[in-house]
C-alpha positions as a printed Julia matrix, in Angstrom:
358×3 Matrix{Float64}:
   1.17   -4.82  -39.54
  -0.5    -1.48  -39.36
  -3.41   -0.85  -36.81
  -6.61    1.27  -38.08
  -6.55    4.13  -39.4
  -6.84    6.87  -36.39
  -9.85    8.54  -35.85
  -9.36   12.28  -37.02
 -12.69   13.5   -34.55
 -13.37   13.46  -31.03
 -14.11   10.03  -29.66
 -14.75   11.38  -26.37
 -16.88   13.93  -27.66
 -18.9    10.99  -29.49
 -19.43    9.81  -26.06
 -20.24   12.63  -24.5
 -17.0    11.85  -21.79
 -14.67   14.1   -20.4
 -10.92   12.7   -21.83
  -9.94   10.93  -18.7
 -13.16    9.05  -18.11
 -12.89    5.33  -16.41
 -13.57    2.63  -18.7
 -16.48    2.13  -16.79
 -17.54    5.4   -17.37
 -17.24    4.24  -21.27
 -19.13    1.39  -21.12
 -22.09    3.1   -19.26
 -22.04    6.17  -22.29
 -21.83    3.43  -24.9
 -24.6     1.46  -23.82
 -26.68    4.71  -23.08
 -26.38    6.59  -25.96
 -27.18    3.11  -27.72
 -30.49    2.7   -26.21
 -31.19    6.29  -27.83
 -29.56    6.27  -31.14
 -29.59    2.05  -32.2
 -31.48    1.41  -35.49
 -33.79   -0.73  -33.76
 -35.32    2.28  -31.72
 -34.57    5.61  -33.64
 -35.06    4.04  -37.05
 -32.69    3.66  -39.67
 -31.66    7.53  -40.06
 -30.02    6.98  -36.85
 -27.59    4.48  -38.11
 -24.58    6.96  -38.78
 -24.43    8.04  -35.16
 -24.77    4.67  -33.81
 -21.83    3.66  -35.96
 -20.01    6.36  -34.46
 -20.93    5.5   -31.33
 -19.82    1.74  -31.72
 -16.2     3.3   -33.4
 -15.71    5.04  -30.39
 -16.65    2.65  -27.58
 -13.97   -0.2   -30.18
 -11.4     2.53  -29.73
 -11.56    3.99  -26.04
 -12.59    1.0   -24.52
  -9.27   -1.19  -25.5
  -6.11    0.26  -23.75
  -4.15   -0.04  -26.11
  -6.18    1.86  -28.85
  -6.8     4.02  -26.42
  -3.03    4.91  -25.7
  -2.36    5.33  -29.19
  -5.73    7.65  -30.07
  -4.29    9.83  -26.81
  -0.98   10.1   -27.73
  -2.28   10.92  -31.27
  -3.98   13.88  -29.55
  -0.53   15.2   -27.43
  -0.83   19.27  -27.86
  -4.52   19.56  -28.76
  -6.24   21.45  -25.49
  -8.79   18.58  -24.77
  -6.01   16.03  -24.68
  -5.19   14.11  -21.38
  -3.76   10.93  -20.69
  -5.71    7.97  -20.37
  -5.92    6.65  -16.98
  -3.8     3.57  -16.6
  -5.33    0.3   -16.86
  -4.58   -1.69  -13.22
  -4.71   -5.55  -13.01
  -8.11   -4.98  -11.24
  -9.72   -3.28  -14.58
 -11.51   -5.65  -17.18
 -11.11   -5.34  -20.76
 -14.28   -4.3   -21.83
 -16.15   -6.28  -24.43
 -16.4    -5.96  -27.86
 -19.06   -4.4   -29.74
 -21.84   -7.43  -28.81
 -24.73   -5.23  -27.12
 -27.28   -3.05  -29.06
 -30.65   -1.43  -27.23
 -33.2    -4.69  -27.4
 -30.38   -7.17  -26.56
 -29.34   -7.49  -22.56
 -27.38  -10.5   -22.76
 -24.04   -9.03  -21.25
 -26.37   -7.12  -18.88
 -26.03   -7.73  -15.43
 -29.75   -9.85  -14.96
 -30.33   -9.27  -11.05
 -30.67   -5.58  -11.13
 -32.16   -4.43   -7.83
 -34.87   -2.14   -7.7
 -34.36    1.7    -7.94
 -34.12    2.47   -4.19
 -35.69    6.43   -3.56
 -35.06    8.55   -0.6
 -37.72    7.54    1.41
 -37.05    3.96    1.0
 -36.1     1.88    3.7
 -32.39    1.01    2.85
 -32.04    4.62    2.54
 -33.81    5.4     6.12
 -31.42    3.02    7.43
 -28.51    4.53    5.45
 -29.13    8.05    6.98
 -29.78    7.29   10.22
 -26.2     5.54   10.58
 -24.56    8.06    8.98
 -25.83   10.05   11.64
 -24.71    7.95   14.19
 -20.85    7.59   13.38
 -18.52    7.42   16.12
 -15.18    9.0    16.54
 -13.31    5.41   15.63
 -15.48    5.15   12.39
 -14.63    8.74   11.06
 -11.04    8.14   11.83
 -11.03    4.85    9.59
 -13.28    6.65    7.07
 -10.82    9.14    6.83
  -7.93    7.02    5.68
 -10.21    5.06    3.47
  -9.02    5.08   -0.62
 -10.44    7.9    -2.67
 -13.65    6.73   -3.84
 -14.59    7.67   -7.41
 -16.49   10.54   -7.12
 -15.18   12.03  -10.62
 -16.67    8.48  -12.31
 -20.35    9.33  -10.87
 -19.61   13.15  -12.28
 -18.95   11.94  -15.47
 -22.38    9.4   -15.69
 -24.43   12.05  -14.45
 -25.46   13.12  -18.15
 -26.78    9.85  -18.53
 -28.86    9.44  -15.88
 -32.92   10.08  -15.4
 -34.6    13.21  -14.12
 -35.93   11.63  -11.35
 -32.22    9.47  -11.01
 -30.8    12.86  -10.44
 -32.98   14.25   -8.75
 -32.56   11.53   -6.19
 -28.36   11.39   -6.52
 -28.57   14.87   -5.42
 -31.12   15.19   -2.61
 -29.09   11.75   -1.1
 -26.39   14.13   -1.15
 -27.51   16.72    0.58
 -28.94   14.63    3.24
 -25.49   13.08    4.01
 -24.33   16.85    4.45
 -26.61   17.52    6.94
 -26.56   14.19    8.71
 -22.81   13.95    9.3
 -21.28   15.5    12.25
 -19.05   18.2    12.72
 -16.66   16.16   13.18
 -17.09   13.96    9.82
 -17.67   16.94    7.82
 -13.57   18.32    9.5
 -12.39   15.36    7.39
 -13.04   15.7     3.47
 -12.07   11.84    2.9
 -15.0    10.98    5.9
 -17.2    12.72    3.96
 -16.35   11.35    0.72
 -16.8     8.18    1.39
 -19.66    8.29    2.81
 -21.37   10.21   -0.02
 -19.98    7.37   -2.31
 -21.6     4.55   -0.32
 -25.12    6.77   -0.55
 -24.57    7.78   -4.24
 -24.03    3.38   -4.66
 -27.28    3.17   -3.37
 -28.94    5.09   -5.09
 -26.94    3.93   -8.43
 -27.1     0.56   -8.09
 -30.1    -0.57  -10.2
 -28.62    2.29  -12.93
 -24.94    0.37  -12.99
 -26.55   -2.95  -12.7
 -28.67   -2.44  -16.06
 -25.5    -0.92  -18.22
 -22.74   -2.36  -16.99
 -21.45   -6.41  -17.35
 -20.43   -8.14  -14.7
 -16.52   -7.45  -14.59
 -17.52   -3.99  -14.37
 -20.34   -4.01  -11.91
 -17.97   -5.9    -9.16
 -14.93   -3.25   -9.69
 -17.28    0.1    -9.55
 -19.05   -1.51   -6.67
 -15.79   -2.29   -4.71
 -14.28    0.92   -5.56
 -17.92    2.78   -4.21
 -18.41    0.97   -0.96
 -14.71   -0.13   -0.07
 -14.3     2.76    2.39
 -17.99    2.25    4.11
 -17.77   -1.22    4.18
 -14.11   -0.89    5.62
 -14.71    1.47    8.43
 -18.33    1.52    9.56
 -19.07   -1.06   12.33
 -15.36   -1.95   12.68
 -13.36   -1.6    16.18
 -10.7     1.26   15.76
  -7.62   -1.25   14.67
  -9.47   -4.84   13.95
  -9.01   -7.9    15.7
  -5.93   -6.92   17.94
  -7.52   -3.33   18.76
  -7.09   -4.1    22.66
  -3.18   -5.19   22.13
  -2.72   -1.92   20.21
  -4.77    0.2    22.56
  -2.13   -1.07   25.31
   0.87   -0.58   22.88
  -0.49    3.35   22.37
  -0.48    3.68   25.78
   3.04    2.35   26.36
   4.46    4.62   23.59
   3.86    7.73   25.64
   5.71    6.87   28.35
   9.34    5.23   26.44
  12.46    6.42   27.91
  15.04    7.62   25.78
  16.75    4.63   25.84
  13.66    2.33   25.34
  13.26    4.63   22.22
  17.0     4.39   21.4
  16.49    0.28   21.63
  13.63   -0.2    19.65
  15.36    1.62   16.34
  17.8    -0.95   16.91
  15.82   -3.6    16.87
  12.96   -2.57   14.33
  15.89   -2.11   11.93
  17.06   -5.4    12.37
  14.01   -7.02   11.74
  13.67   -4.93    8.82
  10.41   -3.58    9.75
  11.06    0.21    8.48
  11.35   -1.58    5.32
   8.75   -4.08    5.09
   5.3    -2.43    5.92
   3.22   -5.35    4.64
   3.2    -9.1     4.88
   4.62  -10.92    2.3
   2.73  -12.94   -0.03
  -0.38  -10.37    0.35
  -1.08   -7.26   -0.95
  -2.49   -4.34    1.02
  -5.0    -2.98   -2.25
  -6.46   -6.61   -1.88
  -7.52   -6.17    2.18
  -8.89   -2.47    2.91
  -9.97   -3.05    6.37
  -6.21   -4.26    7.29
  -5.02   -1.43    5.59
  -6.67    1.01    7.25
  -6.28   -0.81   10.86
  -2.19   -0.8    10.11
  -2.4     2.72    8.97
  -4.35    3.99   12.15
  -2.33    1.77   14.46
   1.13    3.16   13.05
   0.09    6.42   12.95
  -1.47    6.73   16.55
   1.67    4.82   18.2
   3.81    7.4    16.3
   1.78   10.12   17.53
   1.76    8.62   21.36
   5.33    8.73   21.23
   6.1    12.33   20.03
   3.93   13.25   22.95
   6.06   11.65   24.97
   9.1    13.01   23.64
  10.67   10.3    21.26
  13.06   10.94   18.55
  11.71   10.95   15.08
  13.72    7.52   15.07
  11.75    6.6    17.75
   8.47    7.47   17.07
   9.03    5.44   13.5
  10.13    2.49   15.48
   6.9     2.58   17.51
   4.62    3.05   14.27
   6.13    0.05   12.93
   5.45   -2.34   16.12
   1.99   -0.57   16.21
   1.76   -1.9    12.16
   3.08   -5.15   13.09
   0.04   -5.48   16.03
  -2.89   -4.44   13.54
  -1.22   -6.8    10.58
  -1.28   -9.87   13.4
  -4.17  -11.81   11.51
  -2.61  -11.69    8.2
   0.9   -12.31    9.53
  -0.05  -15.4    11.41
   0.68  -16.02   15.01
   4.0   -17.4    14.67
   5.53  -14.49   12.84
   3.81  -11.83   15.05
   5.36  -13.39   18.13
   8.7   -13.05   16.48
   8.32   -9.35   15.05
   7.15   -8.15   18.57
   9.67  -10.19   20.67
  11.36   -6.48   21.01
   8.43   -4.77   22.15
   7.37   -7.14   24.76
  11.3    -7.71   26.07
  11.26   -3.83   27.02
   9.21   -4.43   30.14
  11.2    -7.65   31.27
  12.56   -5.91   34.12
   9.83   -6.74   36.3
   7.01   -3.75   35.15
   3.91   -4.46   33.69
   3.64   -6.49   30.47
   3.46   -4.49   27.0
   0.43   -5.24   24.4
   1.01   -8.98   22.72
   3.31  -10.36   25.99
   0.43  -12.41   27.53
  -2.15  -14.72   25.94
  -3.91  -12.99   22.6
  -7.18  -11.68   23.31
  -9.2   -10.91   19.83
 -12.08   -8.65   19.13
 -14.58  -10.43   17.22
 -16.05   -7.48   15.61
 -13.07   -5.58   13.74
């Protein structure tokens, strides 16, 4: 049976999007230009455009239309893919909203929040206050979307704007040198402020589905960083493994390739039955711990092999709570068996001692 007939204009144009806009992004232009150009508030010579409107939110918002209307545009010079849909991404909903009805709108909208507000205050002042550990994790935090807020901008108020920007500026000049050295730092930061300032906006066009997955995306690499010890709950053990790394003899070095092969850890980077996009503040503490053991051990003068081996017990250490105890004791039974000749005990040897606050 044969789909509809293909649009022969620009949908994205309709919806005054860029070509590789989130669906999110789409649902906010939708809903926006809606409020402007619905019958029930520009009258009825309006009702062209918001049919157009409607056509292409039924269009770009299901991925599969979508795909074909893209690949229908292959050669043209606005043409782009369309961003791939991930499990995480709701299908948007049909065309059930117009400008007086708020039914699929998100009810408990928060207040607009300006920059003198108090959440804001509180916002800048921390920002100002990040310490070496928090940058670190910032810095390894996903990509927020900062090309999703680009492409809403046009929708937003004057005063909205006005705000979005002057929040950004202030994070500039509040972060320190050191932030500002890492671009990702400073990206997610600005992300967390521009969610702040956004929130009431997202909360009054977007339906729930969408709300929760902009708002995770937005805040994951604050919320995953800031106020967290430098490798969660097992930061201590791994503090103690870093240590050890810089000092391993060539044949500790040479013995723990051996061994991290045979437990297959060069291979298996993540426990099974979870799933690292699901648990950003693991992720980053395994990424951190593995990278700083790797980088203790080249100081010290490991082989590439080596220093490998070392990130992967370091990964093993920061995974501990979502491997279980049983399985860490196993995976690390390597690591702690290089100091049996009498010297001091290496990181998870003795009883486990947890930070609370990672």
């Amino acid at each position: 049976m044969r789909g509809p007939e293909l649009p022969t204009d620009d949908l994205y144009a309709r919806l005054e999007l860029p070509p590789d806009a989130a669906p999110e992004a789409i649902e906010i232009a939708w809903r926006a230009l809606l409020k402007v150009h619905h019958p029930d508030v520009a009258g009825d010579a309006s009702l062209e455009i918001a049919k157009r409107i409607n056509i292409a939110h039924d269009w770009l918002a299901d991925p599969d239309l979508r795909a074909r209307y893209d690949r229908s545009r292959v050669g043209r010079r606005t043409a782009r893919p369309a961003p791939a849909r991930s499990r995480s991404t709701p299908a948007a909903p049909r065309r059930t909203w117009t400008a007086d009805r708020h039914d699929h709108v998100h009810e408990a909208r928060p207040r607009d929040v300006g920059l003198g507000s108090e959440v804001i205050v509180t916002f800048l002042d921390r920002v100002a206050a990040l310490g070496m550990d928090e940058i670190d994790r910032l810095g390894l935090a996903a990509p927020p979307p900062l090309a999703f807020v680009a492409s809403i901008r046009r929708f937003l108020s004057r005063e909205r704007l006005t705000a979005l920007d002057g929040l950004e500026a202030l994070v500039a000049h509040r972060l320190s040198a050191s932030a500002r050295a890492v671009p990702a730092a400073h990206d997610a930061v600005t992300s967390y402020g521009q969610y702040l300032v956004l929130e009431g906006f997202l909360g009054d066009l977007l339906s729930e589905p969408f709300l929760e997955r902009v708002e995770e995306r937005m805040t994951r690499g604050w919320l995953a960083a800031v106020g967290r010890t430098r490798y969660g709950p097992r930061t201590a053990d791994v503090r103690a493994l870093v240590a050890r790394a810089a000092s391993l003899t060539a044949q500790e070095g040479t013995a723990l390739v051996t061994a991290a092969t045979a437990l297959g850890l060069t291979d298996r980077l993540w426990p099974h039955g979870t799933d690292p996009e699901e648990d950003e503040v693991l992720r980053v503490s395994a990424t951190l711990a593995a990278r700083d053991a790797a980088a203790a051990a080249r100081t010290g003068g490991a082989t590439a092999r080596a220093q490998a081996a070392v990130a992967s017990f370091g990964r093993v250490l920061a995974l501990a709570p979502a491997f279980g105890p049983v399985e860490t004791a196993r995976l690390m039974r390597p690591w702690r068996d290089l100091d049996a000749g009498g010297r001091q005990p290496l990181a998870g040897s003795g009883p486990r001692r947890v930070d609370q606050s990672g």
